[in-house]
N, C-alpha and C positions, 0 to 999 in steps of 0.2 A: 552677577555679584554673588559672592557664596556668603551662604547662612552662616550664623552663630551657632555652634554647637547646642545649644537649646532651644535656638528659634526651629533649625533644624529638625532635632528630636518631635519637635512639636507639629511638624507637618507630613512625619513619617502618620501616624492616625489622624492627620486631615481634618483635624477639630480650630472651625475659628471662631465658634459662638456668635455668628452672624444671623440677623431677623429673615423673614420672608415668608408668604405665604402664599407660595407657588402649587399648581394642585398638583398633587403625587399621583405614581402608577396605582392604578390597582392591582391587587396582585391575583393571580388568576387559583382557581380553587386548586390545583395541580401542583400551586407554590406553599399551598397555606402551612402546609407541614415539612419538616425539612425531608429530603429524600435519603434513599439508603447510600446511593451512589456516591463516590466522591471524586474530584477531580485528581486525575494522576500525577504526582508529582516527585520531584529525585529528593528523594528523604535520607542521603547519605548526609556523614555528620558534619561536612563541610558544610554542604546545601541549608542545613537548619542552623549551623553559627553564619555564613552568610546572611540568610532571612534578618537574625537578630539584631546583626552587627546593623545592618539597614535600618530597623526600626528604631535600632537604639543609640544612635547617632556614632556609631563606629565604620564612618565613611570611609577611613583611608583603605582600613582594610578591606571592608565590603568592594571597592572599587577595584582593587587587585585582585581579590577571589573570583570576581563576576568575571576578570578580564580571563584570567585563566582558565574557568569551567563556561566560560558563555556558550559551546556549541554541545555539552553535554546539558543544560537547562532547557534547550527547547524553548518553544515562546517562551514560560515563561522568564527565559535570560531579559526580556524586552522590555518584561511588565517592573522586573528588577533593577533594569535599568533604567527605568522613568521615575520608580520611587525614589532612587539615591540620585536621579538629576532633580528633580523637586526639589529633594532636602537641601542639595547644592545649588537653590535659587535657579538651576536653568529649566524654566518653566517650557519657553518654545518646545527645545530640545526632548524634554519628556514625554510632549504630544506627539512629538514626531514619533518619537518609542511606542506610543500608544499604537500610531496609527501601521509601523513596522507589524506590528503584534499582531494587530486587527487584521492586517492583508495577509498574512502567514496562517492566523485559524480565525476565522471569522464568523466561528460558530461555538466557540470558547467563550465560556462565562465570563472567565478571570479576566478578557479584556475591560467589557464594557461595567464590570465591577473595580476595576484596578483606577480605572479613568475618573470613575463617580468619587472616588475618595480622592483624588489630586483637585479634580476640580473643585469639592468643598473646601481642599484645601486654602486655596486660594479666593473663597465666597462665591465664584459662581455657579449658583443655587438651580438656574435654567437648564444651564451644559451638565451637572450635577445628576437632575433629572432624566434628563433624555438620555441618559447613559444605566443609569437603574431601569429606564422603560426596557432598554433592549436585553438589560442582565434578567429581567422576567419573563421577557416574548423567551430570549432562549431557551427558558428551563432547566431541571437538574440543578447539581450540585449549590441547593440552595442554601452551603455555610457559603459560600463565596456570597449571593444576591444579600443575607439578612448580614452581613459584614458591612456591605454595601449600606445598605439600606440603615444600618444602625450609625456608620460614619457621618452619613447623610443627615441623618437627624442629630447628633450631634454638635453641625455646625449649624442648628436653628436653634432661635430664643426659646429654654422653657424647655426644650422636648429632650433632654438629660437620661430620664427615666427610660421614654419609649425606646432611644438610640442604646440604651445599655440593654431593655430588653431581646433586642434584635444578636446584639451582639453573645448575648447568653444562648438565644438560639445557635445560632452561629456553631461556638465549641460546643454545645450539646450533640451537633449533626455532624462536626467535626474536631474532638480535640486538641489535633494536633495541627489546626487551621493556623496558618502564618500571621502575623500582624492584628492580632489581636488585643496582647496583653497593652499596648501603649495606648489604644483607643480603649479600652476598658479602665483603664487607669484615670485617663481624663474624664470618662463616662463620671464614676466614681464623685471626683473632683467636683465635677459642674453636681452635682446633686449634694454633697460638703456643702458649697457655698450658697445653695438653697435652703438649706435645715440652718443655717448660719443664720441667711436673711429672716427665715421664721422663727427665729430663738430656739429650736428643737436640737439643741446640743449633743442629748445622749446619738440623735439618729446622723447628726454633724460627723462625731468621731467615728463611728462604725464609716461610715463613707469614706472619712479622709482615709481611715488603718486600710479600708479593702483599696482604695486606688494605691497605698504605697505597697500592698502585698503584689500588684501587678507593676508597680513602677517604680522600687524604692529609692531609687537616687533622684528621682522628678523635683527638682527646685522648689517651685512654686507648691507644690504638694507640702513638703515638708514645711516651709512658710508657713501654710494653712494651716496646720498642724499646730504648731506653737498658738497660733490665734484662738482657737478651738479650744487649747489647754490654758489658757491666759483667761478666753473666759467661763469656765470653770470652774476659776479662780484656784489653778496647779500651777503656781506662777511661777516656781522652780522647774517644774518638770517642761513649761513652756521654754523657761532658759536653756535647759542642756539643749533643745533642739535648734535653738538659735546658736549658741556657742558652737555646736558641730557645724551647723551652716558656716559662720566665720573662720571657722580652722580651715575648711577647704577655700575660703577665700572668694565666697558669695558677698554679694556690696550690700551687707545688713547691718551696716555696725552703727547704726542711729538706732535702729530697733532693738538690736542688743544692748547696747544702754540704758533706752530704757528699760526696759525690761528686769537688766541686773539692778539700776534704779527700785523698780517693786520688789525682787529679791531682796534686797538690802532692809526693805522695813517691815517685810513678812517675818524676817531674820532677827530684828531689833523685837517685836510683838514677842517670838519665841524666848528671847532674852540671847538670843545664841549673838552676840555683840560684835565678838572680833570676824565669825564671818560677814555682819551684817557692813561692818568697815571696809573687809578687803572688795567688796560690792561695791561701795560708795567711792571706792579709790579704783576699779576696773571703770564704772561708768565714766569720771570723769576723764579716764584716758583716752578712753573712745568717743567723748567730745562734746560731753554735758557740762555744763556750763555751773559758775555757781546759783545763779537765776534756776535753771534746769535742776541741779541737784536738791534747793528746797532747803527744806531743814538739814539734809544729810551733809550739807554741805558746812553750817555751825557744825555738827556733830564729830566730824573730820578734823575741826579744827579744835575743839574742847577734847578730841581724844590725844590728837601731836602732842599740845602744852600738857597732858598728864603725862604722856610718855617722858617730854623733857624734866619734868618733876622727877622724876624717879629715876632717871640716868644720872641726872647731878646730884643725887642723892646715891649713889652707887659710884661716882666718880670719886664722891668725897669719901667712902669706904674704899677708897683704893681700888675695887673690881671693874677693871677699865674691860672688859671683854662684854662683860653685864651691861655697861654705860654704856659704848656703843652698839650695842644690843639694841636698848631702850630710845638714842641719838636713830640708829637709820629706821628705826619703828615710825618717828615722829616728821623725818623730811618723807618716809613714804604718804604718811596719813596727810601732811599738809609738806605741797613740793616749794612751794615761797617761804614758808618757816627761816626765816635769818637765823634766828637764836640758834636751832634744833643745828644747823650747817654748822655754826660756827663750834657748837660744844664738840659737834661730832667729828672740826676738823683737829680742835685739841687734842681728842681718844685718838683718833688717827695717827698722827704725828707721834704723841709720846708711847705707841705702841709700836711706832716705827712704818707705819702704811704712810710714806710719804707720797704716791700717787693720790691715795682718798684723802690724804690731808690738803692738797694741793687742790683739787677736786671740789671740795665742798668751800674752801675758805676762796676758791675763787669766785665761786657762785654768789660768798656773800660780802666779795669786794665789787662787783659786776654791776652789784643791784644800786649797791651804796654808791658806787660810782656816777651812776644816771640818772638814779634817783637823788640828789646832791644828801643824802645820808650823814650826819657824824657819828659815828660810831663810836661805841661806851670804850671798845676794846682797839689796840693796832692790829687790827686784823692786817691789813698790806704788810706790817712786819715779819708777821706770824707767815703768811704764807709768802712772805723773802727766805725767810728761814728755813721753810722746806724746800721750796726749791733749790736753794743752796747745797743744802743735802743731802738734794737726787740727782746733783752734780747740771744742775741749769744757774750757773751764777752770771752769766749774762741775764738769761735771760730777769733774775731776780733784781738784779742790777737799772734793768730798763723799767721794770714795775715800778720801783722805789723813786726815779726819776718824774717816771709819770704823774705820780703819788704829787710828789713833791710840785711840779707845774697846775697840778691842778687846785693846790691848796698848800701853797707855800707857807701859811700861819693857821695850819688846822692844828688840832689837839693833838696829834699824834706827830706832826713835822719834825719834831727835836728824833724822834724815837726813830725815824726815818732816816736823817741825816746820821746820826749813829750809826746805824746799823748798814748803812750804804756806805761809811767809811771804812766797817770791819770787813767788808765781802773779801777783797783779796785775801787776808790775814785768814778767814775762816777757810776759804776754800781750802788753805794749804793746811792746815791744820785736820779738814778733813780727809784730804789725802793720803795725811801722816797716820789716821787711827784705821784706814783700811788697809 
């Protein structure tokens, strides 16, 4: 079965924060320091965007690069090809790679170091070890064994720290050592959500910033992030990094609610009002409820009815541009608002937007219809009349009927039968003035 693109990434550095307390190698005094030496490797610039693409979940193309350079890579074509079959879920197969590897130099670090990171990959912490035992019996190029050795620790409860220190030795003895940056990133991570757990914030964000400076697209990193800033209390600056997470189309958008939810009143505190609204009117899109929104949700609604105050006060100055101005301010702030639809299907209409006329007055014959409604106004006339207009006189025609079946002796009936008797007359008539 092949990985998620993230589950993937995540087992290119073989971090699963799994428990155990298996006894480790010692390491012999000859390892204690890293050595001058370092393993030879093809450092052409394919060779080092191949390595990355591997680590950094850019499988399709890692797989066609390796297929094309696999006999200039030497073993380690082998050890690369078990990493990207890993990430692609084919665990057998990547042992099998291991053990190609092992029978080809069997006195090459980078096997039984390459092996120890798949096997944490996957938790088993036994096979894990006795693959570190034999990257130390080897000797030499010990960034490959404390690479090892820091992955390994890694995928144990708690030992965060020691796993990043190993791995610091690592690029100290070589910095131009392959597959580091994505287990130093998690390193990072796992020691973020430890100064989290101990309330130590300021040592939280320096952790989360160093794991995203080794890994800046990492998901769950950037999650952490916003958490970090949220408590804080940077509940803006926690927002932009969720909003970014959402624009690329991460399944955050209950966190991001709320989240714009605390915007919004941090917003109202400042006095700054109208953005503290367009917050209150994002959360609710993204699926907070009125119970969920709280008071923001009154507030939403106490801002619509001022809007409609001041439209119908500008309608009756004649500045219908102003009016509906004020009219789609008020179905944004509150999207049930009848009244707010219905003024604004008026502005619509005698400004000539017969689509937006047609649009909002349908919205608030829809509600009225189900909700068994009488309404103060003929709205079903009002939007026969646009439709008629935009040259739909059937279909204005079947409205008016329906109208009429469903409330043969309502308040507005007369106005209906009227106006369902001029449709022919009108239509021709509007044919004549275009």
């Amino acid at each position: 079965m092949r990985l998620t693109s993230l589950s993937a990434s995540l087992l290119f550095c073989c971090i699963t924060a799994c428990g155990g307390d298996l006894e480790e190698p010692q390491v012999p005094d000859h390892l204690a320091e890293p050595v001058v030496s370092r393993t030879v490797r093809v450092e052409k610039e394919w060779a080092q965007t191949l390595r990355r693409a591997i680590e950094f979940g850019g499988l399709d193309y890692a797989r066609t690069t390796l297929e094309l350079h696999f006999e200039e890579l030497g073993v380690e074509a082998e050890l690369l090809s078990a990493r990207l079959l890993t990430a692609e879920g084919e665990d057998l197969e990547a042992q099998q790679a291991i053990e190609r590897a092992r029978r080809a130099a069997p006195d090459d670090v980078r096997v039984p170091g390459t092996s120890c990171e798949l096997h944490s990959a996957h938790g088993r912490s036994e096979s894990a070890l006795e693959e570190l035992r034999r990257a130390h019996e080897l000797g030499g190029a010990a960034a490959e064994v404390h690479r090892a050795r820091g992955v390994y620790m890694l995928s144990q409860s708690g030992r965060a720290a020691e796993g990043l220190g190993h791995l610091e030795q690592a690029r100290d003895a070589d910095p131009s050592l392959p597959f580091l940056d994505r287990a130093m990133a998690q390193a990072h991570l796992l020691l973020s959500k430890e100064h989290m757990v101990s309330n130590d914030l300021t040592a939280a964000l320096l952790a989360v910033e160093s794991s995203l400076h080794h890994d800046p697209g990492e998901f769950e990193t950037r999650r952490l992030l916003a958490d970090v800033l949220l408590a804080q209390k940077r509940v803006e600056d926690a927002l932009v990094v969720l909003e970014e997470l959402h624009a690329e189309g991460h399944p955050i958008v209950g966190e991001l609610a709320t989240m714009e939810k605390r915007a919004a009143l941090v917003k109202l505190v400042r006095g700054e009002r109208e953005d503290a609204l367009d917050l209150f009117c994002s959360a609710r899109t993204h699926g907070l409820g009125e119970a969920e929104l709280g008071s923001g949700a009154q507030i939403l609604v106490e801002a619509a009815l001022k809007e409609v105050a001041g439209g119908v006060e500008a309608y009756d100055r004649g500045e219908l541009e102003s009016a509906r101005g004020r009219f789609e301010r008020a179905v944004e702030l509150d999207p049930d608002l009848l009244t707010g639809h219905n003024h604004l299907g008026v502005v619509c209409y005698r400004l000539g937007d017969d689509e937006a006329a047609i649009r909002h007055w349908q919205k608030v014959w829809d509600v009225a219809l189900s909700e068994g409604i009488d309404l103060p106004e003929p709205v079903v006339v009002n939007l026969a009349r646009a439709m008629v207009r935009a040259g739909e006189s059937e279909t204005a025609e079947a409205l008016l009927r329906e109208s009429l079946a469903a409330s043969p002796e309502g308040p507005h009936a007369a106005a209906v039968r009227s106006f369902l008797e001029s449709i022919p007359r009108d239509a021709e008539e509007d044919g004549r003035d275009e």
